[in-house]
C-alpha positions in Angstrom: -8.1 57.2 22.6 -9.8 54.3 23.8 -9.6 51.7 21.3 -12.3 48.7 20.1 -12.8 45.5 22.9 -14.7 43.0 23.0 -17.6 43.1 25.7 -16.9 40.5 28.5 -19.4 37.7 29.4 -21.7 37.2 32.2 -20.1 36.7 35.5 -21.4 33.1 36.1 -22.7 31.5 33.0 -23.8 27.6 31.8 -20.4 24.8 31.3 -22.4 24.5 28.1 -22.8 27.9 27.2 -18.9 28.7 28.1 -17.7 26.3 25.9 -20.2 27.7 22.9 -18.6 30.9 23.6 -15.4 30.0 24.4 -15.1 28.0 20.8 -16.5 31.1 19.0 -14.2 33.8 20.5 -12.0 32.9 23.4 -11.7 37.3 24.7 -15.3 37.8 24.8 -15.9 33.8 26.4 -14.3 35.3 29.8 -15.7 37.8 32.8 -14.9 41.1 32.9 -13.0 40.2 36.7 -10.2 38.9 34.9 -8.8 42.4 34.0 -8.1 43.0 38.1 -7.7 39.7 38.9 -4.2 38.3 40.4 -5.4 34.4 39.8 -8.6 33.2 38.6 -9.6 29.3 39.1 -11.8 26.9 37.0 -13.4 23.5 37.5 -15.4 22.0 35.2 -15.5 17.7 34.4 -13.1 17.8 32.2 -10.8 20.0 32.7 -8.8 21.9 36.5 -7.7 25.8 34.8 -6.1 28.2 36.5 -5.5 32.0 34.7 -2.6 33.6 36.4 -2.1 37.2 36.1 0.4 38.0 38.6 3.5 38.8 37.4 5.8 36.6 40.1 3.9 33.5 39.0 3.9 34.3 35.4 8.1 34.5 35.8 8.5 31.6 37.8 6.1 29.3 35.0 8.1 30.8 32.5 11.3 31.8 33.5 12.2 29.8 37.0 10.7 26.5 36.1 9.9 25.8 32.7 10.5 21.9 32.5 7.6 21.6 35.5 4.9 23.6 33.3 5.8 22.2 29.8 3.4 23.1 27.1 -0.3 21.8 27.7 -0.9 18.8 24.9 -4.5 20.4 24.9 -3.5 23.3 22.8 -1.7 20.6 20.1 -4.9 18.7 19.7 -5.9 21.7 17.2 -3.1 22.5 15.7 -1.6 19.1 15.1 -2.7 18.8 11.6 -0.5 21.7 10.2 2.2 22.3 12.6 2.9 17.9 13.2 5.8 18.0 15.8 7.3 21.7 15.6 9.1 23.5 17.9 5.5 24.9 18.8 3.8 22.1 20.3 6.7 20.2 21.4 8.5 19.6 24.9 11.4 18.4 27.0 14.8 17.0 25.0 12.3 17.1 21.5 12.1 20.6 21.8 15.2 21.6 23.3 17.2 20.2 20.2 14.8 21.7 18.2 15.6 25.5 19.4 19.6 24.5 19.7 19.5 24.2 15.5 17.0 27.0 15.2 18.0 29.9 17.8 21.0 30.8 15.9 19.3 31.8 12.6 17.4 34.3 14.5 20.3 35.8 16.3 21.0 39.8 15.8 23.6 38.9 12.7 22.1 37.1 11.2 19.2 39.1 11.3 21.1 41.8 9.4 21.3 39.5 6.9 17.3 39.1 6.6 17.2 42.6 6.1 17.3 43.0 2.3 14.0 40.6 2.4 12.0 42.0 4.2 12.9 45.7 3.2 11.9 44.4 -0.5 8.7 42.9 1.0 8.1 46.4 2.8 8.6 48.3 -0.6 6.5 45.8 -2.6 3.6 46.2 0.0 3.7 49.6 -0.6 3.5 49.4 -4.2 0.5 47.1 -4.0 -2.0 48.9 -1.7 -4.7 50.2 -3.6 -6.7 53.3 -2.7 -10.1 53.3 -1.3 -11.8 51.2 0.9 -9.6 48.7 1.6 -9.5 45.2 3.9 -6.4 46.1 5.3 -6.5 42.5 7.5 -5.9 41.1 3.7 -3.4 43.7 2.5 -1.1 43.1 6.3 -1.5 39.2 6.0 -0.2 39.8 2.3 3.0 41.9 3.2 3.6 39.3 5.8 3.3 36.4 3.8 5.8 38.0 1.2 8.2 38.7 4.2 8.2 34.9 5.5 8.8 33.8 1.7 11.5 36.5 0.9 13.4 35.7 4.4 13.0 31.7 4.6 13.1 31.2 0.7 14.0 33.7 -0.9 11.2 33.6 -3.6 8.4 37.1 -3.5 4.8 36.2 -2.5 4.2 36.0 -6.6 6.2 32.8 -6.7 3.6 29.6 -7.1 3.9 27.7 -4.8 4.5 30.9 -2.2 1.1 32.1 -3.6 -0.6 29.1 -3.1 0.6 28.3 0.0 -0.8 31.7 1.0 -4.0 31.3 -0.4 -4.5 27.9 1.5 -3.6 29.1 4.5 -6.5 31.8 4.7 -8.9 28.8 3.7 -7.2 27.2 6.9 -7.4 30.1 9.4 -11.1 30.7 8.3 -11.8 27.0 9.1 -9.9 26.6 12.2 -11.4 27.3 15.5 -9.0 28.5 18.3 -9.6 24.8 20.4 -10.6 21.3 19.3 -12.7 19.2 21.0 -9.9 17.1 22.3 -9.0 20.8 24.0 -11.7 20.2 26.6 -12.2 16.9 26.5 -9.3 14.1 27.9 -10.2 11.7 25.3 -8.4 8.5 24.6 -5.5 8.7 21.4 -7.7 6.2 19.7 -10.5 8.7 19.7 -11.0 10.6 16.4 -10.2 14.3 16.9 -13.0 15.2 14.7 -11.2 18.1 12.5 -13.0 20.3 10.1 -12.8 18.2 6.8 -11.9 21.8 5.1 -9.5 22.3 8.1 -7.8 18.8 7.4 -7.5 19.5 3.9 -5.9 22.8 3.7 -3.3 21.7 6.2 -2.5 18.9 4.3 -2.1 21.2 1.0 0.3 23.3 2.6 2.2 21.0 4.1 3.0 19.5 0.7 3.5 22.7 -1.0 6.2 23.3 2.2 7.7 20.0 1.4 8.2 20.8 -2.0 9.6 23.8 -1.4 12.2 22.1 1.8 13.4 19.0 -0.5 14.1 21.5 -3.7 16.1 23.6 -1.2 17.8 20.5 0.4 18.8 19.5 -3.2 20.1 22.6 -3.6 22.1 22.9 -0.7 23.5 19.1 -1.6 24.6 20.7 -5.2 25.8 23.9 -3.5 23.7 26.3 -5.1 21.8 27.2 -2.5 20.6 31.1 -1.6 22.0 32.2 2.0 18.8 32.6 3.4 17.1 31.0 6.5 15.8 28.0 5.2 19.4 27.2 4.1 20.9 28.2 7.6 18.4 26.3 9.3 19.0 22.9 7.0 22.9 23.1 7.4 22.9 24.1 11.1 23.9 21.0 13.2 22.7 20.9 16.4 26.0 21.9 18.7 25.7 18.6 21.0 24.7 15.7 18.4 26.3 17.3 15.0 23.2 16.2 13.5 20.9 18.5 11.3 17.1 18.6 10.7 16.2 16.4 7.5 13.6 17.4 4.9 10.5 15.7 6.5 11.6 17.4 10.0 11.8 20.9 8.1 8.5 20.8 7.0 7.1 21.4 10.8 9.2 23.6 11.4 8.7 25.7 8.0 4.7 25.1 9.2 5.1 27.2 12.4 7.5 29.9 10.9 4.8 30.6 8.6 1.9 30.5 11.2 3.8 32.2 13.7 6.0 34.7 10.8 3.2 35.6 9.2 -0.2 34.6 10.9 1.2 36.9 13.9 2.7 39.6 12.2 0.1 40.4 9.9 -2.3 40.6 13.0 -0.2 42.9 14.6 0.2 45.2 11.5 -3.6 45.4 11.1 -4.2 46.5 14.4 -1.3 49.4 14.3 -2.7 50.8 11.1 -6.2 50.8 13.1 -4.9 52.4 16.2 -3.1 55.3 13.9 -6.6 55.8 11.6 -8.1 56.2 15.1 -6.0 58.2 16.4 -4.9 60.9 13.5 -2.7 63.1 15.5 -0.6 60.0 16.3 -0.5 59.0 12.8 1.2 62.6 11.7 3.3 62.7 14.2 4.4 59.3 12.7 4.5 60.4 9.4 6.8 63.1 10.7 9.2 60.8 11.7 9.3 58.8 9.2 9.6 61.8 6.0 13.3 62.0 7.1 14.4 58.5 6.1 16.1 57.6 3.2 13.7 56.1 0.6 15.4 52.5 1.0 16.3 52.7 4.6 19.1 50.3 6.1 19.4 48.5 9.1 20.2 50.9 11.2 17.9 53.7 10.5 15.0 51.3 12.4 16.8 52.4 15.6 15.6 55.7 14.7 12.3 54.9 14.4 10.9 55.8 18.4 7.7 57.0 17.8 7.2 53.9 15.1 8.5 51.6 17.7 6.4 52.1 20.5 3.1 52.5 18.1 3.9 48.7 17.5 4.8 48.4 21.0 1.2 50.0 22.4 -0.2 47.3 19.7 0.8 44.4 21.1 0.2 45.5 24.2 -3.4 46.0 23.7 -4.2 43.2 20.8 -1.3 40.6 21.6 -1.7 38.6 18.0 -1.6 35.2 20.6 -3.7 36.7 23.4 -3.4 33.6 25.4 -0.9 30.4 25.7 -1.5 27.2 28.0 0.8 25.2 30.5 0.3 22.7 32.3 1.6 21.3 35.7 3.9 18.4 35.6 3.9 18.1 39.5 1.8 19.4 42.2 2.2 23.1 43.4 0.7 26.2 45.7 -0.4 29.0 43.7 -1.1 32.2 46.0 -1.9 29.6 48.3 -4.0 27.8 46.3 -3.3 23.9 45.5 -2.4 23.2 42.2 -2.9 19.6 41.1 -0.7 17.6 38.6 -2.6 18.0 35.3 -4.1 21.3 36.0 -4.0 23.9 33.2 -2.1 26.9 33.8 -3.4 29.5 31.3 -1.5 32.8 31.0 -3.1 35.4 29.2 -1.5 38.5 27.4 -4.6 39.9 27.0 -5.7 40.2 30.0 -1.8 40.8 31.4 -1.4 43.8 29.6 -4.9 45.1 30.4 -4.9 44.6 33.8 -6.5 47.4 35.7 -3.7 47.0 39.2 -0.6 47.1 36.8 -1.0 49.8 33.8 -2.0 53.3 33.7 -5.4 53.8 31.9 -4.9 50.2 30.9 -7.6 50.3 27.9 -6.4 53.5 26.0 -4.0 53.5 23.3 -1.2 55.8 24.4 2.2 55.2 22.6 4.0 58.0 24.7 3.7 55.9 27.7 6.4 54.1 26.7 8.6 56.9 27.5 7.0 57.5 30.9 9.0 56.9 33.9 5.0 55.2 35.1 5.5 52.7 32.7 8.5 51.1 33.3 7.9 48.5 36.1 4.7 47.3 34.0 6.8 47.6 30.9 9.3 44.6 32.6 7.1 42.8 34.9 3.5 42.5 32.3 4.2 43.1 28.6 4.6 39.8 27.0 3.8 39.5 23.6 6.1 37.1 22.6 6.0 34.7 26.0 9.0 34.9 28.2 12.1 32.4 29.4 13.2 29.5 27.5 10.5 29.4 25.5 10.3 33.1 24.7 9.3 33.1 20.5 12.6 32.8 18.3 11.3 35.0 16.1 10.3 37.9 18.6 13.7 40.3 17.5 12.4 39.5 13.6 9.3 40.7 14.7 10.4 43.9 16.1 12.5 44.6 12.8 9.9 43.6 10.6 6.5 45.4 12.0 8.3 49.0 12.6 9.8 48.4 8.8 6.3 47.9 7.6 4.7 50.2 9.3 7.0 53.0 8.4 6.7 52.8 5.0 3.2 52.2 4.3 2.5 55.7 6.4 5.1 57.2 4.4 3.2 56.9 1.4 -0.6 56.6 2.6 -2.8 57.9 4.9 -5.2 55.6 7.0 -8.9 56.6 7.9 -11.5 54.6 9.8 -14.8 53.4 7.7 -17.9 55.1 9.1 -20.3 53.1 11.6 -17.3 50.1 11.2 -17.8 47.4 14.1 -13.9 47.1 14.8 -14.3 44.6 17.4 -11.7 41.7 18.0 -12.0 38.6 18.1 -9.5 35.7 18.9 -9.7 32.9 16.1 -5.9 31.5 15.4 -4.8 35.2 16.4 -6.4 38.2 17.4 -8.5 39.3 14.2 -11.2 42.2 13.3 -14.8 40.1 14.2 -15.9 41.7 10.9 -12.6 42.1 9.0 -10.6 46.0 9.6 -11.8 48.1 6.8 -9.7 51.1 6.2 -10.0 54.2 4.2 -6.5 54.7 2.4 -5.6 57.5 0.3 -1.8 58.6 -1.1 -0.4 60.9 0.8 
């Protein structure tokens, strides 16, 4: 089955008409070559790119020598006012402390301990999905938002604040556009960045409702009657070479990109599984098979079980990665394929394309879960699936992830059955994540 993709530009096209495009939809802003290309250079005024798609450059950007491509400030200029100075958008000894007090709430104990939350989520998702036409986009961003509460907080989506915080975000991913001006343009700090007013004020909504939330749980933790969850262990962990611990206001950007990236992500990538199994209905019983012999409240362990589930997800990201592209940039000079790569130069590497690319996978375009169990697979498998980035920098959250969207995705086929809508334009588009151009409208009926 060959899935939905967006149609690729013109070959050569207008500075001014690439940036129109490139600001509405970054996937369908670039040339079809891309998919077979090893490296791919751009110069415009304002800006020196370079998209790399061969796997031993990609590994030694993000692997070998990650403190000489740190994070391009570009990409911050857009995101600055929700995510401030999060482990996201930060570099160097900021953002190394940053992952020493967070990487150990995320590690594979620990994430037992999450379980409970998101299984709860998982169950409640299931009891709220309605029959009929439904935006499943809203229903996965719902589920997810309940998991990031549940796991961080400890409160269910129908909290307050949780709900509002929910609701503002949506306003804020609606408003957003994947780059600011200040993406393209080198302009001066004194230059207003010339944010969305809507954009502005939704991030400054949630970033109060997260402070809230942060200085009632440090308040608790100070009176000792705080829930073991990860809000808590992040608060109290102390970084191992300082001793010292984020405070509140620190907490709140950090709480900013667990949401974006916790729930923004994973609801994205739940969308587009449920899409790929009403598209593909043999795949989807097959599933269902699998999944009729679990307990009705499966534990931890049973998601090892789940090989069919898995590599659905799997397949998913591999062909709608919910960040389909992430920027570097070069701190000193360098030869790419022999190419010269000034200082300054953006260095873009780009899932999507990765883990389409026509020299690396097998039928690249077609959604085929079963490859992942083909010997064919296996050296594009290590060398050009990257969902989650790679190296130091690889996401914290990516083993959460691969809990979390299985868990999901189990139990909502358990119970339903998933049918595309008639004459639906499925087509993606890349806004803060990979998202349906005209929403994903499912048919869902009980099974």
């Amino acid at each position: 089955m060959i899935p939905p993709k967006p149609l690729a530009r013109a070959d050569r096209v207008s500075l001014l008409t690439y940036l129109r495009l490139f600001r509405q939809d970054i996937l369908s802003a670039q040339p079809a070559r891309l998919y077979r290309a090893w490296m791919a250079e751009f110069r415009t005024p304002f800006f020196h790119s370079f998209l790399v798609n061969d796997p031993a450059l990609i590994t030694q950007v993000l692997c070998d020598r990650p403190d000489d491509f740190p994070k391009s400030n570009r990409i911050r200029e857009g995101l600055a006012p929700l995510l401030g100075n999060s482990v996201f958008v930060t570099n160097g000894e900021v953002w190394k402390r940053q992952r020493r007090i967070i990487d150990p709430a995320f590690e594979g104990g620990r994430l037992r301990d999450t379980y409970p939350a998101m299984l709860a989520a998982a169950q409640a998702a299931v009891a709220r999905l309605p029959e009929g036409q439904v935006e499943i986009e809203e229903q996965a961003s719902h589920a997810a938002a309940d998991v990031i509460f549940r796991t961080l907080f400890s409160i269910p989506i129908e909290h307050a604040t949780a709900i509002q915080v929910f609701h503002e975000f949506r306003r804020y991913q609606r408003s957003q556009p994947i780059l600011n001006l200040a993406a393209f343009l080198p302009l001066p700090r004194w230059f207003p960045r010339l944010h969305r007013s809507e954009t502005k004020r939704s991030a400054r909504i949630i970033r109060d409702l997260i402070t809230r939330l942060t200085r009632d749980r440090a308040d608790e933790i100070a009176a000792g009657t705080a829930p073991d969850d990860l809000a808590t262990k992040i608060l109290t962990q102390p970084d191992p070479l300082t001793g010292q611990r984020f405070d509140a206001d620190e907490m709140v950007d950090q709480v900013a990109i667990f949401f974006l990236a916790g729930h923004e992500t994973s609801a994205s990538a739940l969308a587009w599984s449920l899409l790929m199994l009403a598209l593909a209905p043999e795949i989807q019983d097959r599933l269902a098979a699998e999944v009729a012999g679990l307990p009705e409240a499966p534990d931890f362990s049973d998601i090892a079980r789940l090989r069919l589930t898995r590599d659905v997800f799997r397949e998913t990201l591999r062909l709608y990665p919910p960040v389909p592209m992430m920027v570097r940039e070069a701190a000193c000079p360098v030869h790419f394929r022999g190419r010269p790569v000034p200082r300054g130069a953006q260095i873009v590497l780009s899932p999507w394309h990765l883990q389409r690319h026509e020299r690396l996978w097998p039928d690249p375009d077609a959604f085929d879960p079963d490859r992942w169990t083909r010997d064919d697979n296996r050296q594009p498998a290590r060398a050009a699936w990257m969902p989650f980035s790679a190296g130091p920098r690889v996401c914290t959250g990516a083993g959460f992830a691969m809990i979390e969207g299985p868990l999901l995705l189990a139990l909502l086929v358990r119970h339903f059955r998933f049918a595309p809508v008639p004459d639906a334009d499925y087509t993606p588009v890349a806004h803060l994540t990979v998202r349906g151009r005209r929403g994903l409208p499912l048919i869902v009926t009980r099974r």
